[in-house]
N, C-alpha and C positions, 0 to 999 in steps of 0.2 A: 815500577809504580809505587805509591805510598799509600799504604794501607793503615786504616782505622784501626788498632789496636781492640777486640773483642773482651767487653767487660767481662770478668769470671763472674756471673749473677748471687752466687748464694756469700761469697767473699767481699762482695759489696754490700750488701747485706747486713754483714753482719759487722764489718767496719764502719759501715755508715750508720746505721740504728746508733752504734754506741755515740759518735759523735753529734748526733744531731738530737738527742734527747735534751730535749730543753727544762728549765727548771724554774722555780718561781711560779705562781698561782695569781698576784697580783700585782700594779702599779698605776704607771702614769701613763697618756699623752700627748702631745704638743708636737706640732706639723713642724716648728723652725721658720714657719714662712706665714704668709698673709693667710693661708685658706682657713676656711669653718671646718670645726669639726663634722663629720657627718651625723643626720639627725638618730638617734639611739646610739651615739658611740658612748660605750663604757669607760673611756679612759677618765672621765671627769671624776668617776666616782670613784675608779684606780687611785689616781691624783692625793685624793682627800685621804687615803690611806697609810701616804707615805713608804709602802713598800717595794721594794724594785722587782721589775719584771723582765728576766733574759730572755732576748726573741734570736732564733737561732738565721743566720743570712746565711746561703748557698749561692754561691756566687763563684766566676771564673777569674775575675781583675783583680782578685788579692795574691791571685798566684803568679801572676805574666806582670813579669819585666816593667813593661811600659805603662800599667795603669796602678802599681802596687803605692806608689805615693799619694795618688789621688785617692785611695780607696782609704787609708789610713787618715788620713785630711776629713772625708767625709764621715767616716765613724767618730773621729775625733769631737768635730763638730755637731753632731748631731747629737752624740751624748751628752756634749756641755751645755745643748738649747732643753736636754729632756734627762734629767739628771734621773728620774726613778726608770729609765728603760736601756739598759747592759746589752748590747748588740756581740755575738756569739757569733765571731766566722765559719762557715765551712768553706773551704774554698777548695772548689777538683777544676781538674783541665779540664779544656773544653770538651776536648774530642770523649772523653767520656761522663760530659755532666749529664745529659738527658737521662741516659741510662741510670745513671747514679741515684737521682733523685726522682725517677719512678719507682727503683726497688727498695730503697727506703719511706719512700711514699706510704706504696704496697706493704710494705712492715711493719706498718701503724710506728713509723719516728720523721714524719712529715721535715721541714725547714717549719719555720713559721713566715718567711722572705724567700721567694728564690728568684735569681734572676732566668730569665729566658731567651728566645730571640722569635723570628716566626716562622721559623722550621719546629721550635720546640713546644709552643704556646696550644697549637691543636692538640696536640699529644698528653698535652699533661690537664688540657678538656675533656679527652674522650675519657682521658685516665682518671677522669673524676679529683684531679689533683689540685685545680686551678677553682677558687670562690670568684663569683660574679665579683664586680668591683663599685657597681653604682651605687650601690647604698653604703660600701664602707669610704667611699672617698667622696661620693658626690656629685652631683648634678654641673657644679659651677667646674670643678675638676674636668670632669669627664667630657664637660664639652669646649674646653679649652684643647684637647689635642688636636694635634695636625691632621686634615681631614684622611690623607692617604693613610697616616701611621695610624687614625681609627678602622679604619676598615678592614685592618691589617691585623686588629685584635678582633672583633665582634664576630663572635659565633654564636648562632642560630638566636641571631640578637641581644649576645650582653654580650658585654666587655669587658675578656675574659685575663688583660694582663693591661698595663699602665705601661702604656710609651714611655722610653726613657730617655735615650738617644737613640735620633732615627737614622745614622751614619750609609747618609746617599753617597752612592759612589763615582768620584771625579775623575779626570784624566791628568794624571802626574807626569810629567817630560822629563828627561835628562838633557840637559843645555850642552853639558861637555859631552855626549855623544851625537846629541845633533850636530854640536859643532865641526866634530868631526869626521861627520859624512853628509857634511855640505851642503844643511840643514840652518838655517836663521833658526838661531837657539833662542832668540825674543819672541820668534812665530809659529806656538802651536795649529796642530793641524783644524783646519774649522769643520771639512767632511768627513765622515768614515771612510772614504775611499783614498783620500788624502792621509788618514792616521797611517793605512795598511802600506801605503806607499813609503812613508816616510819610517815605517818598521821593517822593512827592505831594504832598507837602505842602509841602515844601522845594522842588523845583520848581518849585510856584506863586509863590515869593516871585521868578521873573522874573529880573532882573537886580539886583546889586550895586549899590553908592554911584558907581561908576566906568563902567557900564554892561556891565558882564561877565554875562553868562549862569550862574545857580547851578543845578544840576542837583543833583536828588537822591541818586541812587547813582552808581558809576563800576560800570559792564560794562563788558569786553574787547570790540569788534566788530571790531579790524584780523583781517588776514587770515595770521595765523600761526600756528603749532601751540601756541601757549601760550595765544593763545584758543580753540580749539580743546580744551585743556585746559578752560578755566573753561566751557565750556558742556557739557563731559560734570561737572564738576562740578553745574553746574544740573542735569543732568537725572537726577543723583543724587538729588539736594533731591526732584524732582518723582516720584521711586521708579520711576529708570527704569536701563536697564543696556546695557554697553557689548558685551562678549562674555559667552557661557555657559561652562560649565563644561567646556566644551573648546574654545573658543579659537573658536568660531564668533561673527558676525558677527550681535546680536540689538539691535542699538540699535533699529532702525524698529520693535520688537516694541513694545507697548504705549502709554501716552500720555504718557511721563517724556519724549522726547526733542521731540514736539509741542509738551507745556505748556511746554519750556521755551523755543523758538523762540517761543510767541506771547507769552511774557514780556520776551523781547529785545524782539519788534516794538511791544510797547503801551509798553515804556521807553522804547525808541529814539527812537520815530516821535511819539511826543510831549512828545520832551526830558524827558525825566525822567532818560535816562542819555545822556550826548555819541554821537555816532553815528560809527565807526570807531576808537575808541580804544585805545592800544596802552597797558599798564601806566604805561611810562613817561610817557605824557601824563596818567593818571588822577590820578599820586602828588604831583606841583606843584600841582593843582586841590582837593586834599582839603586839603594843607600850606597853601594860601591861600586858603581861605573859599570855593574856588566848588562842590566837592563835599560834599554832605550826610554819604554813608556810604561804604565802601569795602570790599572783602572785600580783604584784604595779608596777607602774610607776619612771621615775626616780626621780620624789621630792618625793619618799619616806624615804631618810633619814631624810628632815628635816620636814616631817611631825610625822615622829616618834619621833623625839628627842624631840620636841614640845612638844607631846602626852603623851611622857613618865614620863614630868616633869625632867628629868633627863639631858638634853642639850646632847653634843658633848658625854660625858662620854658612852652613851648608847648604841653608837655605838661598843662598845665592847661585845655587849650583841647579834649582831645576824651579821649575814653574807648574801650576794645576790650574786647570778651564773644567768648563761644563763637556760631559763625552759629546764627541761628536754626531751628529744626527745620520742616521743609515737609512735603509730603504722605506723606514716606517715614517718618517722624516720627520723625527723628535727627537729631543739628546733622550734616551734611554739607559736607565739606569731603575736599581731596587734597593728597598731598603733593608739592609740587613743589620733590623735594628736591634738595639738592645731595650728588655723590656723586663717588667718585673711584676711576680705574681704571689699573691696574698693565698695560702695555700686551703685549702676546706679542711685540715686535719689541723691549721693550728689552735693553739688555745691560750692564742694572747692576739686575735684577727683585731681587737682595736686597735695593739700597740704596733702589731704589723702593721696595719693602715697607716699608720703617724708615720712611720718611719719610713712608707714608699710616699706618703705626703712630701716628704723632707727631701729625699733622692731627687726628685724632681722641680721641687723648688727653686727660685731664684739665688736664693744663697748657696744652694748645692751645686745649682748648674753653672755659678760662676766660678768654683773653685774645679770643676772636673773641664771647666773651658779655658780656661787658664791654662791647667796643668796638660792637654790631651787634644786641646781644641774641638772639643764635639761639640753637635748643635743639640738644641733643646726640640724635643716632639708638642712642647708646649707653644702655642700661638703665640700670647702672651709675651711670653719667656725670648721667642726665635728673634720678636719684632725688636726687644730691647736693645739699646744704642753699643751696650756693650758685650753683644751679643754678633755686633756687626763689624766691630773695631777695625777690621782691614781686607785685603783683598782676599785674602785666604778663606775668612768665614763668609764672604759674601760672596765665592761661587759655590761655597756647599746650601747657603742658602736659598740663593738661585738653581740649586742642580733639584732642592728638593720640588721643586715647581712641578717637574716630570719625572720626578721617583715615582716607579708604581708599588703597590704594598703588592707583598706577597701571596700568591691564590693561593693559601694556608689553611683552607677554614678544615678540610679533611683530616683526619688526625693518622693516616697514613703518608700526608703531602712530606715528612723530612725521608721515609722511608722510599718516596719516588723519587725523591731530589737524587737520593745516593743511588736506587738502580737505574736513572737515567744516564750515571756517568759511566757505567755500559757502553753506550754506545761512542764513547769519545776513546772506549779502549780499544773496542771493534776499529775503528778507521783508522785508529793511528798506530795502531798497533798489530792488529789483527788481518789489514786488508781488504777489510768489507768496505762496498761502500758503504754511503750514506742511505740509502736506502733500505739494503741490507740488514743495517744496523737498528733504523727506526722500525721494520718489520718484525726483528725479533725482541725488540727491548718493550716498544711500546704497550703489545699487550699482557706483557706481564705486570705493568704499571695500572693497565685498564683493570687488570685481575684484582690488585690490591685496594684498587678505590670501591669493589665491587662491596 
């Protein structure tokens, strides 16, 4: 299994305070894009000052591979549209930003920018880390986001982080391995029951020219909240549900969270999907022939092309649709978006405001769509012609139809996401069934919402 690496707290602490002490008392701001300021922003009066003001951004895309071009493009520009506001990277790995930037939070050296997603956005609400957003961006703003990706932020009615990319997850194919197990590599599968078939099939063909193991689908089974994520995703598919309608605790309620546990265990356990896999090892495996199908995000082309060695060219090698519809009988999928929050401890909240103004923008979101292909959470923004350019973006556009946001609003929901994946170690590894496994998992999950 692949485990979460445990932040040492008081070493973060104190690494982090130092970098994220931000400097400067005053400045400017300007959004870069069409929107109003909001009504009392201070930047106007910054502005007239002529002084610059560093606002410190916490973020994970300046450190990974795939999005470090685009993040440099976008600070680029953004400082050239707002000359008096000096944008100050933090950038930590994912797997330990949340922590990261609660204990420097807690240590009075806030970000004045951080990014989030919505495993992290409760967390850094309960944590008092996260400032309402409607009055520092705006009415017209605020009710421009995609209705799912709103819902997905608003706790206990405010709107506690700005949609950024809301990266619904599609069905990615491999052609040359359909092709060769006898598979029409033009015809993705259109059922769920047709996907599972046709990852059977693909895992029969055993191993590669080189002796590598080709698996059919990539499932998540490491043991962190983002798989944790894709298996309430499953159990979406399977018509099953996470909380009710008031924030109670119903996943063990029906057979959506069972069927989907014993889908893990009949993929797992007989290599049909690798057994512990964390994204990052799935997306190498699909980009070089040993993975059949994939459920990814929309920068999954240009992480493949990357991965493949092979550039633009390789994109001839596999095809993406909307997931297939299962028992629920909707393509199901979540969004595991990326989002950005205006911190309560900063002391530059106008110029942070400008600058998550700008991130989401039109001119921001056409340079991180370009380079990444992501879609915009903005209405607006998604509906633009060049926002649609080809087939690629308009089945992430269409997949967002039936993306559901994540039942996040609990500020313990990332902490159940990772002990839910418990039970995918119980079955696949352990022996239990699935019953078993949701008997001993779930009420420790009931424990923590308590």
């Amino acid at each position: 299994m692949n485990n979460l690496k445990k932040v040492t707290m008081g070493a973060v602490a104190v690494s982090l305070a130092a970098s994220m002490a931000a400097c400067g008392d005053a400045g400017t701001g300007g959004s870069g894009g069409k929107e109003a300021a909001a009504p009392g922003n201070a930047g106007a009066d910054a502005a007239k000052s002529g002084k610059q003001v560093e606002i410190t951004f916490a973020n994970w895309i300046s450190v990974e591979d795939g999005t470090k071009e685009a993040y440099n493009q976008l600070i680029a520009d953004f400082e050239k549209k707002n000359p008096n506001i000096k944008v100050k990277s933090i950038g930590i790995p994912f797997a330990q930003f949340k922590d990261q930037v609660l204990v420097s939070s807690a240590g009075g050296n806030p970000p004045d920018v951080s990014m989030s997603n919505q495993n992290f956005t409760p967390a850094f609400a309960g944590a008092k880390v996260a400032e309402p957003l409607e009055s520092l961006l705006g009415q017209d703003m605020i009710g421009d986001i995609v209705d799912g990706s709103k819902a997905g932020v608003t706790i206990n009615g405010k709107v506690m982080a700005m949609p950024w990319a809301p990266h619904p997850s599609a069905l990615f194919w491999n052609k040359n391995l359909f092709k060769k197990a006898g598979l029409d590599p033009e015809q993705p599968p259109k059922t769920w029951d047709d996907m599972v078939a046709a990852a059977k099939k693909i895992a029969a063909l055993g191993k590669d020219e080189k002796g590598n193991p080709i698996y059919g689908i990539g499932e998540n089974g490491a043991s962190d909240s983002y798989t944790g994520n894709m298996l309430l995703r499953l159990a979406y598919t399977y018509g099953g549900k996470f909380v009710d309608d008031k924030g109670a605790i119903v996943y063990d309620q029906g057979t959506g969270l069972k069927d989907s546990l014993n889908y893990l265990k009949d993929a797992i356990n007989n290599k049909i999907s690798p057994k512990g896999a964390m994204m990052k090892d799935l997306r190498p495996m699909f980009a070089n022939n040993a993975l059949g199908m994939l459920i990814d995000g929309d920068f999954g082309r240009t992480n493949f092309r990357s991965m493949s060695g092979k550039g633009e060219a390789f994109d001839k090698e596999w095809g993406v649709t909307i997931v297939p519809a299962g028992k629920s009988g909707r393509s199901e999928t979540v969004f595991t978006e990326h989002q950005l929050v205006v911190t309560s401890g900063s002391k530059h909240k106008a110029e942070a405001a400008e600058f998550v103004k700008y991130l989401v923008s039109k001119d921001a979101m056409a340079i991180y769509h370009k380079l990444n292909g992501v879609m915009s959470s903005r209405k607006s923004i998604a509906a633009l012609p060049e926002m649609n350019e080809d087939a690629y973006a308009k089945v992430f556009n269409e997949q967002m139809k039936t993306a559901s946001p994540m039942p996040s609003a609990n500020p313990k929901f990332d902490n159940a996401m990772q002990v839910s994946t418990d039970m995918i170690v119980m079955v696949t590894e352990g022996g239990k069934s699935p019953d078993e496994a949701i008997s001993t998992v779930i009420p420790k999950i009931k424990e923590l919402y308590k």
